[in-house]
VOPAGU-2260 file (C-alpha; in pm, 1 decimal, decimal comma):
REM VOPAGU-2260
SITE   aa  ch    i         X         Y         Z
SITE  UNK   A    0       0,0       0,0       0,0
SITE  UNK   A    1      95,1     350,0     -64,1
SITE  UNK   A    2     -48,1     610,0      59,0
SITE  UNK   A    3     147,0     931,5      89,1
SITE  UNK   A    4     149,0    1248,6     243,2
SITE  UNK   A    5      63,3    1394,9     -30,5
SITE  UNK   A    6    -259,0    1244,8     -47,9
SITE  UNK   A    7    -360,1    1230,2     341,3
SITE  UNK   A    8    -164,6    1524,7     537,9
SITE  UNK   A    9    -177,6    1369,9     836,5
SITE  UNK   A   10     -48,5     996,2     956,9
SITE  UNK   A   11    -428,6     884,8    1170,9
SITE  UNK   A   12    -558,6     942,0     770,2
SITE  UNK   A   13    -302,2     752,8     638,4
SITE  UNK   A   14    -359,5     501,3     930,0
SITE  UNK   A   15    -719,8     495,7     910,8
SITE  UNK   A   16    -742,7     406,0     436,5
SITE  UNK   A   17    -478,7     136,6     562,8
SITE  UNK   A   18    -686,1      -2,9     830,6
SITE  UNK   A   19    -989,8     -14,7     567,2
SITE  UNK   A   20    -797,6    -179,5     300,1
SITE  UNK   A   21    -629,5    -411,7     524,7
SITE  UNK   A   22   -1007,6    -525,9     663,8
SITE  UNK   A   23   -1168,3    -554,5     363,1
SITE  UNK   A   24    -902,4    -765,5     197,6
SITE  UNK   A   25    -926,9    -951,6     477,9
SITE  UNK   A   26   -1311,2   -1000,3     427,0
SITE  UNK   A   27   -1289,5   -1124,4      85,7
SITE  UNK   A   28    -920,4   -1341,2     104,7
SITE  UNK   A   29   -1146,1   -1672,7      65,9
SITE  UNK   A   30   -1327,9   -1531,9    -215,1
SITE  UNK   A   31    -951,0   -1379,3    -401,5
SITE  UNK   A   32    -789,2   -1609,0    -619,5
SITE  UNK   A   33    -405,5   -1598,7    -578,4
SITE  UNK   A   34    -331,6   -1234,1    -702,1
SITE  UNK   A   35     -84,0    -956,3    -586,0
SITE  UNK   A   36    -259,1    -617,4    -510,4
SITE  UNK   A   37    -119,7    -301,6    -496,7
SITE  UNK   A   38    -301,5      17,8    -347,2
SITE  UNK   A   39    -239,3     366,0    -435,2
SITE  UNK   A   40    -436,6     613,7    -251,1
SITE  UNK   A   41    -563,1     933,1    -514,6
SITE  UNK   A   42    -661,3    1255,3    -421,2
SITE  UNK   A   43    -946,7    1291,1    -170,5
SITE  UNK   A   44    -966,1     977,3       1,2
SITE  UNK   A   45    -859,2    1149,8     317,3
SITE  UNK   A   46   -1174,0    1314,8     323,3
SITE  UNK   A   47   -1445,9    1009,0     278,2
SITE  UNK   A   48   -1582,0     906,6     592,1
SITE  UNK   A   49   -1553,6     580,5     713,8
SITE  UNK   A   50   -1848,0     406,0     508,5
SITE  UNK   A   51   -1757,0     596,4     208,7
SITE  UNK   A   52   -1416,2     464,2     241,3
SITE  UNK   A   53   -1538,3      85,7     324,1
SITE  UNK   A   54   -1825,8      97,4      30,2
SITE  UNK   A   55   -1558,1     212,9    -230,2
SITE  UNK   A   56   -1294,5     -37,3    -130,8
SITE  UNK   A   57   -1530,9    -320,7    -116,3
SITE  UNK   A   58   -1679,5    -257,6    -484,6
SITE  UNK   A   59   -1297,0    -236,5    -592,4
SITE  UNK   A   60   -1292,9    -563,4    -459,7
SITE  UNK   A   61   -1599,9    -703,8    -643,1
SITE  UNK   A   62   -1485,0    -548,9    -945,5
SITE  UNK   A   63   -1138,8    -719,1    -947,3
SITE  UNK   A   64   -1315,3   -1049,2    -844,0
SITE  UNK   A   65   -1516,5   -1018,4   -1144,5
SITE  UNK   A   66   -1241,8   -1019,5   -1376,8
């Protein structure tokens, strides 16, 4: 995962995207085939709340499942 300053100013942001991504992979490992993910964080994720955040990263998830 990277997620820079740049993107979230201040380290509990940072923390928090990596906590999502972290759970939700965790969520769906059963479900992933054996692929290698990498995470970049864009401009204004540090600003989605917490169920923004979750919603997004879990339909990235169905959507990479699906292919």
């Amino acid at each position: 995962m990277a997620i820079s300053k740049k993107i979230a100013r201040r380290a509990v942001d940072r923390n928090r995207i990596k906590r999502q991504v972290r759970e939700r992979f965790r969520c769906q490992d059963q479900q992933m085939n054996d692929v290698d993910i990498v995470v970049l964080g864009r401009q204004g994720i540090a600003a989605r709340s917490q169920q923004q955040l979750a919603s997004d990263i879990s339909d990235l998830f169905k959507r990479l499942r699906a292919s």
